[in-house]
C-alpha positions in Angstrom: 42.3 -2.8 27.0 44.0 -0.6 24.7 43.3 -2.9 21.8 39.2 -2.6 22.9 39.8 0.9 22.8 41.8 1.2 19.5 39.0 -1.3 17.9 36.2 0.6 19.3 38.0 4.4 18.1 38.2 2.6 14.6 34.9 1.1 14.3 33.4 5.2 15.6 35.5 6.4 13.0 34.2 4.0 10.3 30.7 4.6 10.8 31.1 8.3 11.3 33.3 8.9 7.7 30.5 6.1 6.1 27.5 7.7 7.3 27.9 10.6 4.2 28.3 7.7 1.9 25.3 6.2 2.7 23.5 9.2 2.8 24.8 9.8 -0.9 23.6 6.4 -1.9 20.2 6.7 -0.1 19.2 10.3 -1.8 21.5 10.0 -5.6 22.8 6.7 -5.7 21.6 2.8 -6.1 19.7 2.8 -2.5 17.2 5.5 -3.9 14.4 3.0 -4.5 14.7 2.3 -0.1 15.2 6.1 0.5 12.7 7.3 3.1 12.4 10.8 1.4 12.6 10.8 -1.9 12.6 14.9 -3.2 11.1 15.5 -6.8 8.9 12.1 -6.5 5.6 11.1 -6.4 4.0 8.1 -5.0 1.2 5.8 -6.0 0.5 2.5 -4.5 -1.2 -0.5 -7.1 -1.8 -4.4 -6.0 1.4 -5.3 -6.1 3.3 -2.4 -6.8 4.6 1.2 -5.2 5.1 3.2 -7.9 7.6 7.0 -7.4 7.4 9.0 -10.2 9.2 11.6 -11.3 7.4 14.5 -10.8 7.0 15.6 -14.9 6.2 12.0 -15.6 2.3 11.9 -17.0 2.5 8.7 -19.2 -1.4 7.0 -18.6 -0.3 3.7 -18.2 1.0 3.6 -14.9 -3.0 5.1 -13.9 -4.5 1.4 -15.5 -1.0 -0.6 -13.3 -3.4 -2.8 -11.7 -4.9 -3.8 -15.1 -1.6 -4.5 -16.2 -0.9 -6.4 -13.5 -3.6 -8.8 -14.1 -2.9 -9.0 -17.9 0.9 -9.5 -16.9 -0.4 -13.1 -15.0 -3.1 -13.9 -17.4 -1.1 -14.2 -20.1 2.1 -15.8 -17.8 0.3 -18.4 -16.3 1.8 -17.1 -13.2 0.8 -14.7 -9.9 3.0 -12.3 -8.2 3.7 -13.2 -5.0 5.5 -9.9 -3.4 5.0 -6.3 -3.9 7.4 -4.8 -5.7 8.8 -1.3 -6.5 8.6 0.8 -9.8 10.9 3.9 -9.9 10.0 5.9 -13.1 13.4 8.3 -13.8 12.9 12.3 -15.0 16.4 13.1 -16.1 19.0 10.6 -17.9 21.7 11.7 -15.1 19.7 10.2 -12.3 20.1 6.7 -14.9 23.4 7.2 -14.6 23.6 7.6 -10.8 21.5 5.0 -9.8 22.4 2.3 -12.1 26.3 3.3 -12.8 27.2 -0.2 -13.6 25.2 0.3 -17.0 26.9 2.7 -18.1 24.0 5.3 -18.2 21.6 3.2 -19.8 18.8 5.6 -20.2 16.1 2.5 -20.9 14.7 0.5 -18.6 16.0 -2.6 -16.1 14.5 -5.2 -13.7 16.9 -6.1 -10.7 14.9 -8.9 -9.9 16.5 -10.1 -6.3 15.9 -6.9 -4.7 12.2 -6.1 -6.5 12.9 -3.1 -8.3 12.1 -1.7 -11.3 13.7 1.3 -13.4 11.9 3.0 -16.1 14.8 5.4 -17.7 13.8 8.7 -19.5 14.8 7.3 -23.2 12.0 4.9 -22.5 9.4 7.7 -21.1 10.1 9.5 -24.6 10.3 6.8 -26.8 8.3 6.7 -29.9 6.3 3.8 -28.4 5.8 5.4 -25.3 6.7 3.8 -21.5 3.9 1.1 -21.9 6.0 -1.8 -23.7 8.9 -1.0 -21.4 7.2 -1.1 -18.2 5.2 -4.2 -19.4 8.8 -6.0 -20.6 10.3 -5.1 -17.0 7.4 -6.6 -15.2 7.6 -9.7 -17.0 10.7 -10.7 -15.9 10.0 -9.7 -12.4 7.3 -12.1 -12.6 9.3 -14.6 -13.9 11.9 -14.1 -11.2 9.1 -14.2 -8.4 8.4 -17.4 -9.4 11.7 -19.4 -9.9 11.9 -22.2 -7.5 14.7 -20.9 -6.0 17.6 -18.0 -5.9 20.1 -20.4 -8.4 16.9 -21.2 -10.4 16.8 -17.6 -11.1 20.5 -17.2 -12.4 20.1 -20.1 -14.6 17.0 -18.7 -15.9 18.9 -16.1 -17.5 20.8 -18.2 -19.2 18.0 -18.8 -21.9 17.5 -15.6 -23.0 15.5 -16.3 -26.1 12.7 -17.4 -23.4 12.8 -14.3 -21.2 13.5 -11.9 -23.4 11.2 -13.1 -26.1 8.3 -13.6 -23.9 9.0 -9.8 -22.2 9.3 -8.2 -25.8 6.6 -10.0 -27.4 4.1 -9.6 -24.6 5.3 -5.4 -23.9 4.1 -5.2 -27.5 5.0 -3.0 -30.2 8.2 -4.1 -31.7 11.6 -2.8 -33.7 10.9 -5.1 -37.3 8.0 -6.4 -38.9 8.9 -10.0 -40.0 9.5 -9.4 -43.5 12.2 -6.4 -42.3 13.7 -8.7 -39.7 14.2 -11.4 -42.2 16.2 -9.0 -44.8 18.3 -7.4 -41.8 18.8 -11.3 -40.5 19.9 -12.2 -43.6 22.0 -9.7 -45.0 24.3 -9.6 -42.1 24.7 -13.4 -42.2 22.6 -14.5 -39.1 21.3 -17.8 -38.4 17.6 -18.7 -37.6 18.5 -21.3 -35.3 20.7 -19.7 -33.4 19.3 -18.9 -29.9 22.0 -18.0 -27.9 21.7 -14.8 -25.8 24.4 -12.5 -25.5 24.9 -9.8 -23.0 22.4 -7.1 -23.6 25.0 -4.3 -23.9 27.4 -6.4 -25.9 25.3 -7.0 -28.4 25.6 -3.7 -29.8 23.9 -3.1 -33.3 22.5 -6.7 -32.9 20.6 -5.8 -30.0 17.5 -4.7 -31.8 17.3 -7.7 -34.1 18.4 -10.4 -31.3 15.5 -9.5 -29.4 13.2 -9.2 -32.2 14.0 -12.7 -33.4 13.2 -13.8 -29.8 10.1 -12.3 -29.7 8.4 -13.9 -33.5 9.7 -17.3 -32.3 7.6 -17.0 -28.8 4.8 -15.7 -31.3 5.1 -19.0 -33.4 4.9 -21.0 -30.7 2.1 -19.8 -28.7 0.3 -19.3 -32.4 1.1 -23.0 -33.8 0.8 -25.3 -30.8 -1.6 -22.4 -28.0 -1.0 -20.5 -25.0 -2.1 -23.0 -22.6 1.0 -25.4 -24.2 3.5 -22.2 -23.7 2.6 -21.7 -20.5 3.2 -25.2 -18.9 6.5 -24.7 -20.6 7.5 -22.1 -18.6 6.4 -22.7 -15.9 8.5 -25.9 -15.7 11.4 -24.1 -17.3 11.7 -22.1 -14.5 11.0 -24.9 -12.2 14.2 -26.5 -13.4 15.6 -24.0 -16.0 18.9 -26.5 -16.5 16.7 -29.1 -18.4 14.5 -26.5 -21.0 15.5 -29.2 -23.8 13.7 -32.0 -22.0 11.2 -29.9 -21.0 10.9 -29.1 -24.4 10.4 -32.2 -25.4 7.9 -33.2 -23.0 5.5 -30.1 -23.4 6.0 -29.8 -27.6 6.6 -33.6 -28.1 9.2 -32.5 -30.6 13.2 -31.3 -30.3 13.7 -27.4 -30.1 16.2 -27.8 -33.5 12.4 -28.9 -35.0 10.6 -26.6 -33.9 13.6 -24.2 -35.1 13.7 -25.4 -38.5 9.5 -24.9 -39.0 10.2 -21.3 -37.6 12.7 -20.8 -40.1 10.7 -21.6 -43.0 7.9 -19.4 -41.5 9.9 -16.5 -41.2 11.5 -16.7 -44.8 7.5 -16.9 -46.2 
């Protein structure tokens, strides 16, 4: 009896110092997006999306979502199959409270297993606008709503010259023009075959060209062998991400390192 009592006092005495916490998380911290109140928002439902904006935020792209929604799976191949949530940030300290683990990014981010997507304030005031970024973020939540299965989606990631080239390439304007990439690719002694993908915010100065280079070699291949061919690509990639060589293979009837060497010489025209 006196341990049931002592367990019980403890577990009233958890909940009762946690409830603040949660409360904090809900209103300023990484719950926000499931808050029920959400003060200096405003909501706006699309097809497949629940948009809460920032009260100052204006940008006319999120009025034409539902276009962009459709463009998003036209150009995919692919259709969403769950609503998802779009949370477009007013001040670079909420970035920094509701996504701490990035250090304050003030950008944008897709966490694709809970449906979310964060539009930061450096994105809203780009010189581009919030367009590309919103359009880059969807695409991998589209992506991610159609991987076979929760370890499919992990092992997606781990070509990032796919995701990342297809987001940047179809959220549209870009850092380099190809002759500019080229000169920055080679003068700090780069490789064109390389397609390894680090870690976003480890890549530092490289970030700009990484994903640049990413994005011209999804444009060669959907300009030299078709979108149709791209598409059945990915969507066996992300069927079985673990065999994208093969798949490569099967789809382009040629070895990626081939297909990387033509790129090469395209880029250096």
């Amino acid at each position: 009896m006196k341990f049931t009592n002592s367990f019980k006092t403890t577990m009233k005495w958890l909940m009762v110092s946690s409830f603040p916490v949660l409360i904090v998380y809900l209103f300023w911290g990484p719950l926000f997006p499931w808050s029920p109140i959400k003060p200096g928002y405003k909501r706006m439902e699309a097809s497949w999306a629940r948009v809460y904006m920032a009260d100052s935020e204006t940008d006319s792209s999120v009025y034409r979502l539902d276009e962009i929604l459709k463009e998003e799976e036209a150009f995919h191949g692919l259709k969403f199959n769950e609503k998802f949530r779009i949370v477009i940030l007013g001040k670079e300290s909420n970035m920094k409270r509701y996504l701490p683990w990035l250090n304050g990014s003030g950008y944008s981010i897709k966490l694709g297993m809970v449906n979310v997507i964060y539009i930061g304030p450096n994105a809203r005031t780009s010189p581009y606008g919030m367009e590309p970024y919103l359009k880059h973020e969807i695409s991998h939540l589209l992506i991610h709503q159609n991987a076979s299965s929760a370890k499919s989606n992990f092992q997606i990631q781990h070509q990032g010259w796919l995701t990342e080239g297809v987001a940047t390439y179809f959220g549209g304007p870009h850092f380099y023009d190809r002759h500019e990439l080229f000169e920055l690719w080679t003068e700090n002694g780069l490789a064109f075959d390389d397609l390894y993908c680090e870690n976003p915010l480890e890549m530092g100065g490289r970030f700009k060209m990484k994903y640049t280079y990413y994005r011209f070699f999804i444009d060669y291949l959907i300009s030299t062998y078709g979108l149709e061919q791209f598409q059945s690509y990915l969507r066996m990639y992300i069927r079985d991400p673990k065999k994208y060589q093969s798949i490569f293979m099967d789809v382009y009837g040629k070895d990626l390192s081939d297909i990387l060497s033509g790129f090469k010489t395209y880029m250096s025209k």
